[in-house]
N, CA and C atoms of all chains as a GROMACS GRO file, in nm:
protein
  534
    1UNK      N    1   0.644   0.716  -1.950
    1UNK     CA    2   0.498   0.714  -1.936
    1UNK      C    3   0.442   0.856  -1.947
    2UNK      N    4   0.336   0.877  -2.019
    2UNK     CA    5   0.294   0.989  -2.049
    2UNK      C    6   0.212   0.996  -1.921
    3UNK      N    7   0.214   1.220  -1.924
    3UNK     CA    8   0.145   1.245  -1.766
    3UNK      C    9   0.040   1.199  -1.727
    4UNK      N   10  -0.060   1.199  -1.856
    4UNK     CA   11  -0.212   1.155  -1.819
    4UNK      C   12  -0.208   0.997  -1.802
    5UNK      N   13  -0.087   0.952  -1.759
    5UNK     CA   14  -0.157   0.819  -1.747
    5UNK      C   15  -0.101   0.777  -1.631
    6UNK      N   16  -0.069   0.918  -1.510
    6UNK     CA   17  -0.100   0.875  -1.343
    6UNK      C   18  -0.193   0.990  -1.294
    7UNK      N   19  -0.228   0.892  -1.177
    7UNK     CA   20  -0.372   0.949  -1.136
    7UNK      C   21  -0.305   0.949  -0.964
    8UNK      N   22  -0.308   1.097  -0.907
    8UNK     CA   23  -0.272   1.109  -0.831
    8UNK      C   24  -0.362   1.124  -0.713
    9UNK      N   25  -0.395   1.071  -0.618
    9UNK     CA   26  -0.468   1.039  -0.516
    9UNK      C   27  -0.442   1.139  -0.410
   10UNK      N   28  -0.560   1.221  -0.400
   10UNK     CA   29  -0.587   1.345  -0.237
   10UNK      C   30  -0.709   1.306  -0.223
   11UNK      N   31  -0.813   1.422  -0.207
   11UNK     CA   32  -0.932   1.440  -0.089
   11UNK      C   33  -0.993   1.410  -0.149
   12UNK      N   34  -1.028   1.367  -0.296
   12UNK     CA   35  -1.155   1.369  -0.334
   12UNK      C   36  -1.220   1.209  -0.289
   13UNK      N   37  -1.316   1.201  -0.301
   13UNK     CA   38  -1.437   1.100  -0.297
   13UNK      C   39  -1.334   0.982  -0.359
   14UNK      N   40  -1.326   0.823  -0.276
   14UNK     CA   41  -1.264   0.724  -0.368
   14UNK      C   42  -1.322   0.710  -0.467
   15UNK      N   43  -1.489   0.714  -0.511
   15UNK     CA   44  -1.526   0.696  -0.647
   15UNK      C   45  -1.501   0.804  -0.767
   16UNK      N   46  -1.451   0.885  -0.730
   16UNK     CA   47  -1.460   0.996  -0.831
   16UNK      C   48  -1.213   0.957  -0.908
   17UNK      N   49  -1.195   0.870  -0.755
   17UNK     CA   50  -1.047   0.851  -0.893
   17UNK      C   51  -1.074   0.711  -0.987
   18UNK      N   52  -1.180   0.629  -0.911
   18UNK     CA   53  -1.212   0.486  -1.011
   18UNK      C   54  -1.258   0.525  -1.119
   19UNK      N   55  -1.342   0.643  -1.117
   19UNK     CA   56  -1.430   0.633  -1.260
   19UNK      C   57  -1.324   0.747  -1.378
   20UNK      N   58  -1.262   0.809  -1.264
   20UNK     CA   59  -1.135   0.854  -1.403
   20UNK      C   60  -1.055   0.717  -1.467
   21UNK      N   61  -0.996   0.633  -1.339
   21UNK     CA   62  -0.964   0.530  -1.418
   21UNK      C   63  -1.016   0.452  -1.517
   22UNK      N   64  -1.169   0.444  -1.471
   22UNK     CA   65  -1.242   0.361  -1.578
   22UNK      C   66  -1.266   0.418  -1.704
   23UNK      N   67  -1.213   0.564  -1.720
   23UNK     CA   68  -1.260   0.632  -1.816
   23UNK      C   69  -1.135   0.629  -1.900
   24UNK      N   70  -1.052   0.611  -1.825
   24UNK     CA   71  -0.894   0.610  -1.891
   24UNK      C   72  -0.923   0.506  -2.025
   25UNK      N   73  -0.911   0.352  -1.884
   25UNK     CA   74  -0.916   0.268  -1.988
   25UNK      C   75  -1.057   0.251  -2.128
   26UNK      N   76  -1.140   0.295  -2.109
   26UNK     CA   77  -1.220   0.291  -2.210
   26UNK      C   78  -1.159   0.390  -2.301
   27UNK      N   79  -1.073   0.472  -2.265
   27UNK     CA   80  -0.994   0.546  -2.420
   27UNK      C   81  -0.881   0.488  -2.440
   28UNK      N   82  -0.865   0.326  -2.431
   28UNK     CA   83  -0.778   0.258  -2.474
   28UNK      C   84  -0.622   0.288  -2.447
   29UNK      N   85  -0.587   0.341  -2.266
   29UNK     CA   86  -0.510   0.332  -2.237
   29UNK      C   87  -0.479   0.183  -2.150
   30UNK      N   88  -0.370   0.124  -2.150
   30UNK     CA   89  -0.357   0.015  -2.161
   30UNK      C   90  -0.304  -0.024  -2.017
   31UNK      N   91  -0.180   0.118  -1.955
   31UNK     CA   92  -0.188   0.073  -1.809
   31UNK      C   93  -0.166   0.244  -1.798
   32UNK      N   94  -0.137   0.199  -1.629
   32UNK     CA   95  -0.185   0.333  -1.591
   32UNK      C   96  -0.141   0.324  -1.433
   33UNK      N   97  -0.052   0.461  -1.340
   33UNK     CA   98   0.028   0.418  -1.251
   33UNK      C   99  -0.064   0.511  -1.158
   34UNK      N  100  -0.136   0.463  -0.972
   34UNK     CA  101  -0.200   0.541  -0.917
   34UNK      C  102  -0.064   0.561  -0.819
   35UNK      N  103  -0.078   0.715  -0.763
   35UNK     CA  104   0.009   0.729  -0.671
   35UNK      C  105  -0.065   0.773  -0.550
   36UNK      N  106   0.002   0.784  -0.461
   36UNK     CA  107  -0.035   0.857  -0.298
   36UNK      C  108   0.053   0.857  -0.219
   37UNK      N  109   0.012   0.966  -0.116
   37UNK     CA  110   0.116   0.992   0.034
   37UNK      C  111   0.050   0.971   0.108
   38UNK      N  112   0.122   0.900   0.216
   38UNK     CA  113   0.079   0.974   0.414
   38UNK      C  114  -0.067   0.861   0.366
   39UNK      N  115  -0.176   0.897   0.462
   39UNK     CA  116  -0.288   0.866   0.458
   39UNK      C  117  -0.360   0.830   0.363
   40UNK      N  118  -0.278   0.880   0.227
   40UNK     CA  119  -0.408   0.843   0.121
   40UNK      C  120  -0.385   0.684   0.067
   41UNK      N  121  -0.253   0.700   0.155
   41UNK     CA  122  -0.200   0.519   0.057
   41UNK      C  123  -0.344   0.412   0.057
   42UNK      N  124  -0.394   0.422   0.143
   42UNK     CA  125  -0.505   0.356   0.199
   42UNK      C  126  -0.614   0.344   0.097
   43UNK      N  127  -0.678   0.465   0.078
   43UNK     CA  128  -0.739   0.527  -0.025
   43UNK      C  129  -0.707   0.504  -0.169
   44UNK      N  130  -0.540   0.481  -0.222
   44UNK     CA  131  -0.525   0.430  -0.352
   44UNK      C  132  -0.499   0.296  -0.357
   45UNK      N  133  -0.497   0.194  -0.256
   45UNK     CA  134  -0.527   0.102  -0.286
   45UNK      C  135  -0.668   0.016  -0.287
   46UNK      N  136  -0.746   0.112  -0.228
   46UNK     CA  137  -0.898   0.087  -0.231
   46UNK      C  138  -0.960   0.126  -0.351
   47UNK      N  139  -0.904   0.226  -0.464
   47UNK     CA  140  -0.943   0.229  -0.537
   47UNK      C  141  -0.879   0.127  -0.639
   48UNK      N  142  -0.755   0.069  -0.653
   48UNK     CA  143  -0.715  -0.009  -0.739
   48UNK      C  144  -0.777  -0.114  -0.720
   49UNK      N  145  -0.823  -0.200  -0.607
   49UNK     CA  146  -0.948  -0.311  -0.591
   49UNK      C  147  -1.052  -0.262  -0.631
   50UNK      N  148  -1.074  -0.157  -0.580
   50UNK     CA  149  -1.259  -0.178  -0.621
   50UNK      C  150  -1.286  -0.159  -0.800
   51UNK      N  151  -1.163  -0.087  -0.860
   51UNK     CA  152  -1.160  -0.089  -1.024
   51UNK      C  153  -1.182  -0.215  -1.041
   52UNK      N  154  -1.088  -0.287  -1.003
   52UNK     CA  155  -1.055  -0.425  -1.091
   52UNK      C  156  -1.180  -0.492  -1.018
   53UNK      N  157  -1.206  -0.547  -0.903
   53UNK     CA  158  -1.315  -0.616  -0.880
   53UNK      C  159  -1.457  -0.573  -0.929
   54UNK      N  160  -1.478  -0.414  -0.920
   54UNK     CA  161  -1.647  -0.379  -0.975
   54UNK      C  162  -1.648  -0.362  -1.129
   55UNK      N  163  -1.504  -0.353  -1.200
   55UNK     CA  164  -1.534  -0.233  -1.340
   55UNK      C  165  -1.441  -0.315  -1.410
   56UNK      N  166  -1.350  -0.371  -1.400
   56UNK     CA  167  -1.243  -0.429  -1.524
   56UNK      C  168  -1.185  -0.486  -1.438
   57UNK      N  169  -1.253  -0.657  -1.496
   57UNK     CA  170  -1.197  -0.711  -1.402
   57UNK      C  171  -1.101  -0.828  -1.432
   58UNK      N  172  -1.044  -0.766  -1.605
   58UNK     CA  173  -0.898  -0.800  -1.673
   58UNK      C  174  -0.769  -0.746  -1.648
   59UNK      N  175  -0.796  -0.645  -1.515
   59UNK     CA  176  -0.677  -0.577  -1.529
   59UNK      C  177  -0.618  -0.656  -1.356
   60UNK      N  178  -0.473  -0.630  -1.422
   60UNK     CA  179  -0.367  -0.724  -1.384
   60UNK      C  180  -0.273  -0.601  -1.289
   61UNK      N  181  -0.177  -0.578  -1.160
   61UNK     CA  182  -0.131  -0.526  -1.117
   61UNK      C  183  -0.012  -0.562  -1.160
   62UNK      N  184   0.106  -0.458  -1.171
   62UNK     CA  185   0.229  -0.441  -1.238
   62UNK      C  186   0.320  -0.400  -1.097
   63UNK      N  187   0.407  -0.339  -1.165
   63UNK     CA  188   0.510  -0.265  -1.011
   63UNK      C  189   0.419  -0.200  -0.947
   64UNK      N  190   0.442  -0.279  -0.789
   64UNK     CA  191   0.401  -0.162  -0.685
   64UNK      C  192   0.517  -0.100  -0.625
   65UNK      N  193   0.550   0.019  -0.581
   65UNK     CA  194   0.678   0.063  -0.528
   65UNK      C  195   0.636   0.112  -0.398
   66UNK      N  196   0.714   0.134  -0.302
   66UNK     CA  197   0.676   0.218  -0.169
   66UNK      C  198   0.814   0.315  -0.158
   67UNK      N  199   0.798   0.442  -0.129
   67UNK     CA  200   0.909   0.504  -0.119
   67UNK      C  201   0.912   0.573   0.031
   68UNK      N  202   0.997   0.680   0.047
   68UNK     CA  203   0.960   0.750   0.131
   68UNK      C  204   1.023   0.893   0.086
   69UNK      N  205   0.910   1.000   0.044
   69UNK     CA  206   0.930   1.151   0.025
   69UNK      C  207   0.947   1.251   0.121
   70UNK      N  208   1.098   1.306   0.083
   70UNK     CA  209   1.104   1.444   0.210
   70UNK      C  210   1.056   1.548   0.158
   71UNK      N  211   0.962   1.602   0.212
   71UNK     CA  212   0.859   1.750   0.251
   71UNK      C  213   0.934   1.851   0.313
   72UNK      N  214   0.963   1.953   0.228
   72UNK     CA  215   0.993   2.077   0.277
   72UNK      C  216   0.908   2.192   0.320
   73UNK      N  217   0.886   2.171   0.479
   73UNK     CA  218   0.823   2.271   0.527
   73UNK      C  219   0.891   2.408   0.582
   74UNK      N  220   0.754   2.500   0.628
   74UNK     CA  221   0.793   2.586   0.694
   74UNK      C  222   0.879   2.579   0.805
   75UNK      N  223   0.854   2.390   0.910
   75UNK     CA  224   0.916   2.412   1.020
   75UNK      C  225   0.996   2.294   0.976
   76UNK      N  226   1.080   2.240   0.867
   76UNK     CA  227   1.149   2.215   0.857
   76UNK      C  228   1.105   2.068   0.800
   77UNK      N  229   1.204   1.981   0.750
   77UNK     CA  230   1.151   1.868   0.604
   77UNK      C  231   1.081   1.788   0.708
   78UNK      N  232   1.012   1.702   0.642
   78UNK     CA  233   0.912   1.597   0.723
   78UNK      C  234   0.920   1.472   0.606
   79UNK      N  235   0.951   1.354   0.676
   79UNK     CA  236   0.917   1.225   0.548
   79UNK      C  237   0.769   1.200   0.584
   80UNK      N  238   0.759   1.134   0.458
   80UNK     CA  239   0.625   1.071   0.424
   80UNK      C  240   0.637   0.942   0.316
   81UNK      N  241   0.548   0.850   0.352
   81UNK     CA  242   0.571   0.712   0.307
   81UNK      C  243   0.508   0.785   0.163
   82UNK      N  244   0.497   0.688   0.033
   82UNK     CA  245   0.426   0.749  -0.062
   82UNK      C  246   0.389   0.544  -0.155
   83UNK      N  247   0.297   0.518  -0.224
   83UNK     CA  248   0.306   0.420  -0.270
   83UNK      C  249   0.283   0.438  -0.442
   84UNK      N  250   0.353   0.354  -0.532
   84UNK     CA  251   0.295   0.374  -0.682
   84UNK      C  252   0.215   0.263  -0.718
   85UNK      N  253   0.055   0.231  -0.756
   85UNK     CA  254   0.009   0.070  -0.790
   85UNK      C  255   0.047   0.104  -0.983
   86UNK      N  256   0.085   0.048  -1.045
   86UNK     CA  257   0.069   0.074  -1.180
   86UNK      C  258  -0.045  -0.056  -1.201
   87UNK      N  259  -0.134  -0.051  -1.285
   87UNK     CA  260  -0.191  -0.133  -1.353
   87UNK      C  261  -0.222  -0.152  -1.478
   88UNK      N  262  -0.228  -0.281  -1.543
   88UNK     CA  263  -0.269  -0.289  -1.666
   88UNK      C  264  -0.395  -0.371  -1.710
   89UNK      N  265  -0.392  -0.310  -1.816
   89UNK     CA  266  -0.526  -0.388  -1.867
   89UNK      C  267  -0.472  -0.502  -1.970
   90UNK      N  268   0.513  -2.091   0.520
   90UNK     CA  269   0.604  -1.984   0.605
   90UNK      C  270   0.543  -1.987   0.770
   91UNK      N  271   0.630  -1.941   0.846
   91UNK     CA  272   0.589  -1.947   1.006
   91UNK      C  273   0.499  -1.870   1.027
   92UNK      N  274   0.377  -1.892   1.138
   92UNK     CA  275   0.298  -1.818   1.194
   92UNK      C  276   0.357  -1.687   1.278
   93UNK      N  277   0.561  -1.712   1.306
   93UNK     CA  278   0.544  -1.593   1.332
   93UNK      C  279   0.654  -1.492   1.259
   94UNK      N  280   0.642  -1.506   1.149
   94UNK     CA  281   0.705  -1.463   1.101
   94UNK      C  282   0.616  -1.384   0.988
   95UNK      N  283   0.497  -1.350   1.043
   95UNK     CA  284   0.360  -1.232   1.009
   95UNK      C  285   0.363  -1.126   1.147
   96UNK      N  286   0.386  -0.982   1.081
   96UNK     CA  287   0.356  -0.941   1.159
   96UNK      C  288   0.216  -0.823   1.107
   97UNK      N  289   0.095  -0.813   1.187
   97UNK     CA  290   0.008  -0.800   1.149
   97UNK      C  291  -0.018  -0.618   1.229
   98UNK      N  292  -0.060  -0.564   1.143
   98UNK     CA  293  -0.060  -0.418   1.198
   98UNK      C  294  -0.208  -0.364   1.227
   99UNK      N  295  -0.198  -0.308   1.320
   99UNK     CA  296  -0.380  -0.318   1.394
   99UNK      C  297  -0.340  -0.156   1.435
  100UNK      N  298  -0.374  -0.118   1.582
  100UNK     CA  299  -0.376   0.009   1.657
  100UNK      C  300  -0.257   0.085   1.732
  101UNK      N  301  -0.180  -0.030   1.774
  101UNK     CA  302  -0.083   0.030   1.868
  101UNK      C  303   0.004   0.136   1.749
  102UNK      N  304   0.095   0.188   1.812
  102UNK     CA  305   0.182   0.305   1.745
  102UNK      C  306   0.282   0.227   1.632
  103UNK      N  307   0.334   0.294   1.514
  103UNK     CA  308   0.397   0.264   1.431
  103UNK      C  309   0.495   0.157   1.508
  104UNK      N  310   0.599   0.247   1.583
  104UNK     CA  311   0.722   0.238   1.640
  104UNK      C  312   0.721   0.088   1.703
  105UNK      N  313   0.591   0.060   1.783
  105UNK     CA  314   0.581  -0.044   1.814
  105UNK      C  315   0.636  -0.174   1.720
  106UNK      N  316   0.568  -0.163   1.600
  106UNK     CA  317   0.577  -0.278   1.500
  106UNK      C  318   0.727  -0.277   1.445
  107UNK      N  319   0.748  -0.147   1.404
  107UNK     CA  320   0.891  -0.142   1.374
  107UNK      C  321   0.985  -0.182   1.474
  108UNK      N  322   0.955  -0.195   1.597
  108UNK     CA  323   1.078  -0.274   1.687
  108UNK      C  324   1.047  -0.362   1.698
  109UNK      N  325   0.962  -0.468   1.693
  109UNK     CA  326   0.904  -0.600   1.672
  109UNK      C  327   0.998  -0.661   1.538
  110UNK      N  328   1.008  -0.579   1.399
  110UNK     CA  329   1.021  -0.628   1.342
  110UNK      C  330   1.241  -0.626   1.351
  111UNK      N  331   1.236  -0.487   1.384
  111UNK     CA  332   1.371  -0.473   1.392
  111UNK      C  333   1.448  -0.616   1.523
  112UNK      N  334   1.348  -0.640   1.556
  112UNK     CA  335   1.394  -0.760   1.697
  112UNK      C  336   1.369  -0.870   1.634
  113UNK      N  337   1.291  -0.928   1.547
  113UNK     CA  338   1.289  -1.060   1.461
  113UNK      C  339   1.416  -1.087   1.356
  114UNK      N  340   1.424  -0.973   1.264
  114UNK     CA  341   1.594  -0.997   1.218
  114UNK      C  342   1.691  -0.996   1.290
  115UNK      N  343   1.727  -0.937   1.378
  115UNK     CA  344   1.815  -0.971   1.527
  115UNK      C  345   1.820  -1.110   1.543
  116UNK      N  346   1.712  -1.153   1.529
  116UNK     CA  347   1.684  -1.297   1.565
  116UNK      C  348   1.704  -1.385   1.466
  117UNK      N  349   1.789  -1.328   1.382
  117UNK     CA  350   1.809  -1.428   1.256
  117UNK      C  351   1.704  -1.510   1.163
  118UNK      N  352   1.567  -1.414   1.181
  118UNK     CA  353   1.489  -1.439   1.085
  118UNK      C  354   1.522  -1.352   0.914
  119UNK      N  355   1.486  -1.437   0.837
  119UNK     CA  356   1.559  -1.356   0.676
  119UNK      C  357   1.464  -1.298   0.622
  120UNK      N  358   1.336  -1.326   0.679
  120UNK     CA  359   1.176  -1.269   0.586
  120UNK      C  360   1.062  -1.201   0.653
  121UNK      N  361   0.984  -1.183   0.621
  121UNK     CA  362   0.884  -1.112   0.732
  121UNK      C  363   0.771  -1.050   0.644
  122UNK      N  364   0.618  -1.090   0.664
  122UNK     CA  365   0.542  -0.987   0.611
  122UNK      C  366   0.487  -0.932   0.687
  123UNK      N  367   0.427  -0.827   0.648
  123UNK     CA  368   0.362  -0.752   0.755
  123UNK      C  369   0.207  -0.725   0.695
  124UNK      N  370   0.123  -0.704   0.728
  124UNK     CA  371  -0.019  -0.764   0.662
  124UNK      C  372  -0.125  -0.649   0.755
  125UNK      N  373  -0.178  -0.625   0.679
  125UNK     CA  374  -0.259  -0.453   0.710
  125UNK      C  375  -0.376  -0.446   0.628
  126UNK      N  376  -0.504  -0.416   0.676
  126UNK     CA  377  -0.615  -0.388   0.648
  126UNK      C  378  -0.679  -0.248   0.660
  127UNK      N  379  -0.774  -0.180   0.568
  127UNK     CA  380  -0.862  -0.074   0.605
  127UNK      C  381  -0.744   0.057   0.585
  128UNK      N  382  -0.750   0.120   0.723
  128UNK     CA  383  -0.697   0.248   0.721
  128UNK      C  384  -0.578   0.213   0.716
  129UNK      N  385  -0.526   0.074   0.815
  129UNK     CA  386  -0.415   0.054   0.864
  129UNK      C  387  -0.316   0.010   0.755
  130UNK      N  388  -0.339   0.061   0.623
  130UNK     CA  389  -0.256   0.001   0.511
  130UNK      C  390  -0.134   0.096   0.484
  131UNK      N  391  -0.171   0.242   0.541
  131UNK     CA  392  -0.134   0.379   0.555
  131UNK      C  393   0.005   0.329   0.677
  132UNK      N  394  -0.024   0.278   0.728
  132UNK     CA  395   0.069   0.277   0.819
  132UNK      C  396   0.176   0.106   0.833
  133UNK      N  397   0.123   0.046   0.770
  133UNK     CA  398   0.211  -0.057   0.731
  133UNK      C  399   0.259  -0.022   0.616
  134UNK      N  400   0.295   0.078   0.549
  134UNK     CA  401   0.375   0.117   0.451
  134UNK      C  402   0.489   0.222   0.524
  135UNK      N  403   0.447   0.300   0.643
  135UNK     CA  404   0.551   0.398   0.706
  135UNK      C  405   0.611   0.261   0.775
  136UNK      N  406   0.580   0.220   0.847
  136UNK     CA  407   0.630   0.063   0.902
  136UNK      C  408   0.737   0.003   0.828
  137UNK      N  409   0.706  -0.063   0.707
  137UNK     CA  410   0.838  -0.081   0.608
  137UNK      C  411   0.940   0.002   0.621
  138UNK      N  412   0.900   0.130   0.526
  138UNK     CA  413   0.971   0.212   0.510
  138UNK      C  414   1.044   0.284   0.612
  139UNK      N  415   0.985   0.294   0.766
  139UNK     CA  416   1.088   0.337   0.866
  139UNK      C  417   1.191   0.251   0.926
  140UNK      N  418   1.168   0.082   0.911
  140UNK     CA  419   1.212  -0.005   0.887
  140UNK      C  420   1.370  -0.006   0.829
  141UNK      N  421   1.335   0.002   0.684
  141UNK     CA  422   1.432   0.002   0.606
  141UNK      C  423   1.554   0.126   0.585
  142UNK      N  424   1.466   0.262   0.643
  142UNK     CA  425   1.544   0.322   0.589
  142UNK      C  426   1.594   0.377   0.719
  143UNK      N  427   1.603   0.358   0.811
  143UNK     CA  428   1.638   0.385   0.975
  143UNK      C  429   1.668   0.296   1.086
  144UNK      N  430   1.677   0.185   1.000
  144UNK     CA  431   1.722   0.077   1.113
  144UNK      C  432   1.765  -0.061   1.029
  145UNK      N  433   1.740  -0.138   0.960
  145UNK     CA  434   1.831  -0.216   0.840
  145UNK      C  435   1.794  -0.178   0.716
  146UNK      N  436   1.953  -0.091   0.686
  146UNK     CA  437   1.933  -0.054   0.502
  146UNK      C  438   1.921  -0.189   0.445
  147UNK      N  439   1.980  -0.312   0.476
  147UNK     CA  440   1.991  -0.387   0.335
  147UNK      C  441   1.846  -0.510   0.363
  148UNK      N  442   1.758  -0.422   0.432
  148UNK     CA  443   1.640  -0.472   0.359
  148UNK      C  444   1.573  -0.441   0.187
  149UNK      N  445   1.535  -0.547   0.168
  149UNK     CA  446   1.412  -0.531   0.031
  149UNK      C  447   1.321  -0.609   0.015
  150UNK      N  448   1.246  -0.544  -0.039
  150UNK     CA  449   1.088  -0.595  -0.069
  150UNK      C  450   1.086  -0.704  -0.165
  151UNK      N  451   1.007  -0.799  -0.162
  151UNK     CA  452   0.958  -0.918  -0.218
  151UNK      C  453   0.821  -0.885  -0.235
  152UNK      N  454   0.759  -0.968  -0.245
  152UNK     CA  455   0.628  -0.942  -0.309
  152UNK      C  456   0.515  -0.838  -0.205
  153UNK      N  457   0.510  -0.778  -0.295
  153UNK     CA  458   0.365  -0.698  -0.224
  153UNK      C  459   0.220  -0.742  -0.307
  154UNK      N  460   0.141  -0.771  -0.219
  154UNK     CA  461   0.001  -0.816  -0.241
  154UNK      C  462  -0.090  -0.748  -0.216
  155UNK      N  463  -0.185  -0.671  -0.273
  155UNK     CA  464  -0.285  -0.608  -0.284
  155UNK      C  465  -0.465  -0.740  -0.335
  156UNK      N  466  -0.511  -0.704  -0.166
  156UNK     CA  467  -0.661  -0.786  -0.203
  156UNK      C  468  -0.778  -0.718  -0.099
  157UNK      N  469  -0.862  -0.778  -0.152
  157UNK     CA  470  -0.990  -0.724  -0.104
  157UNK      C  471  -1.063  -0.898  -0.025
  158UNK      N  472  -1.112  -0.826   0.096
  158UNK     CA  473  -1.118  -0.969   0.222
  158UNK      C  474  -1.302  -0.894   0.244
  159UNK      N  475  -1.352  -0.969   0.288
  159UNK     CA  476  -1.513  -0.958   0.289
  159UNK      C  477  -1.505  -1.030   0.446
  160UNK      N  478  -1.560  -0.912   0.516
  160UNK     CA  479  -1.590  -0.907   0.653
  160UNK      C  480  -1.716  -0.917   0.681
  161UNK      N  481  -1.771  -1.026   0.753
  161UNK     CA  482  -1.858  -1.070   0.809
  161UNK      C  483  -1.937  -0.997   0.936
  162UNK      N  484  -2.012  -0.895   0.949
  162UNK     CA  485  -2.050  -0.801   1.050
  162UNK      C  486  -2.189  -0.859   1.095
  163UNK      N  487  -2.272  -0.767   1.160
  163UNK     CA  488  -2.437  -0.840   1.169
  163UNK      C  489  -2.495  -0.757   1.094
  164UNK      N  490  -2.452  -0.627   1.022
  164UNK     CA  491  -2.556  -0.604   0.958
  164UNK      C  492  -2.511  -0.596   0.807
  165UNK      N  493  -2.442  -0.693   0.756
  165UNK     CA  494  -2.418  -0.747   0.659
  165UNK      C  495  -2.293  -0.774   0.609
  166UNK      N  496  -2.207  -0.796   0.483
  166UNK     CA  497  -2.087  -0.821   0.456
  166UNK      C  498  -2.067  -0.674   0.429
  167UNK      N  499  -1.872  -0.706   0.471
  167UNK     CA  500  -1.876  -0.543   0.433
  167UNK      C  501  -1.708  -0.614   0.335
  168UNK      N  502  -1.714  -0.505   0.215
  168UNK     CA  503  -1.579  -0.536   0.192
  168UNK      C  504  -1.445  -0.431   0.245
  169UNK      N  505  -1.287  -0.503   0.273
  169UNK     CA  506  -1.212  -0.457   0.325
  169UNK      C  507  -1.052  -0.448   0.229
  170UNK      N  508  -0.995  -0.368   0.205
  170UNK     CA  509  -0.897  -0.366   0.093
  170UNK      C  510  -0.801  -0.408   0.205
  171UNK      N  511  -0.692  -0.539   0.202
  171UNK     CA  512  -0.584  -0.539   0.248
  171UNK      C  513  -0.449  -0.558   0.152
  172UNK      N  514  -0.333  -0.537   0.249
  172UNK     CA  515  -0.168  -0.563   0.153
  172UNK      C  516  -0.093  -0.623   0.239
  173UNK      N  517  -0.049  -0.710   0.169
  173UNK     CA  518   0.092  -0.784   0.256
  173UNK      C  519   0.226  -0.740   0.190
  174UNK      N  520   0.310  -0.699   0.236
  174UNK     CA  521   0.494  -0.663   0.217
  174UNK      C  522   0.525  -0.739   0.275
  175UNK      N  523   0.620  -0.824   0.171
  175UNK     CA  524   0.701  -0.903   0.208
  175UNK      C  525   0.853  -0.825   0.251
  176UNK      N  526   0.894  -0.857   0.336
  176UNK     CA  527   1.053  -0.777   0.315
  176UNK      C  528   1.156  -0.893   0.334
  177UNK      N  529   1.271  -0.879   0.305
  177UNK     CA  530   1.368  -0.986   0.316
  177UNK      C  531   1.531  -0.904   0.338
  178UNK      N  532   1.595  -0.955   0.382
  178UNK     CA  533   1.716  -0.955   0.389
  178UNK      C  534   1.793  -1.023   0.357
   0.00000   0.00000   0.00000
């Protein structure tokens, strides 16, 4: 899967990763994988509903995965849950 | 499937649910979802995952469900993104 076609989920505004998605698919990308950690899982699955229910509402959910990522900190590694939604159109 | 064989994730601490669930396979249950709304989707994913990877490895996931539930408030409908993980052994 080519890079531009995951959309990685932090701080910004939930509408500002839907309308990249929506922008994706109007350049005729066909699916497309959202990721997140920790807290944002929440956040990327609110945006994979509100795509498909407000904006395209042909697109179909593919593998979801849940992992768990070790973080190398200063005071030493920390896990964190992380989730992938892929979707297609 | 059994009414209790949902386990539903609300406020109390992670750890809580994860020994709930770690005490239902004990109990010779083979399946289990766990079903999370709003913020709390963030934490029914560490739930699984601390689950699986710290207390029965030869769990795996079955279906995960991603939906949007419309909550009934007084000052109007509000919508709510939830997920159910299935896990099995």
């Amino acid at each position: 899967m080519a890079e531009e076609n995951i959309i990685y989920v932090g701080k910004k505004p939930t509408m500002n990763y839907v309308l990249a998605i929506v922008t994706q698919f109007n350049n005729n990308v066909d699916h497309l994988t959202i990721k997140a950690r920790g807290k944002s899982i929440s956040k990327a699955v609110d945006i994979a509903e509100i795509t498909r229910h407000k904006f395209i509402q042909e697109i179909k959910y593919g593998a979801i995965k849940l992992e768990t990522e070790v973080l190398h900190g200063e005071r030493g590694d920390s896990n964190v849950s992380s989730i992938e939604i892929t979707i297609t159109r």
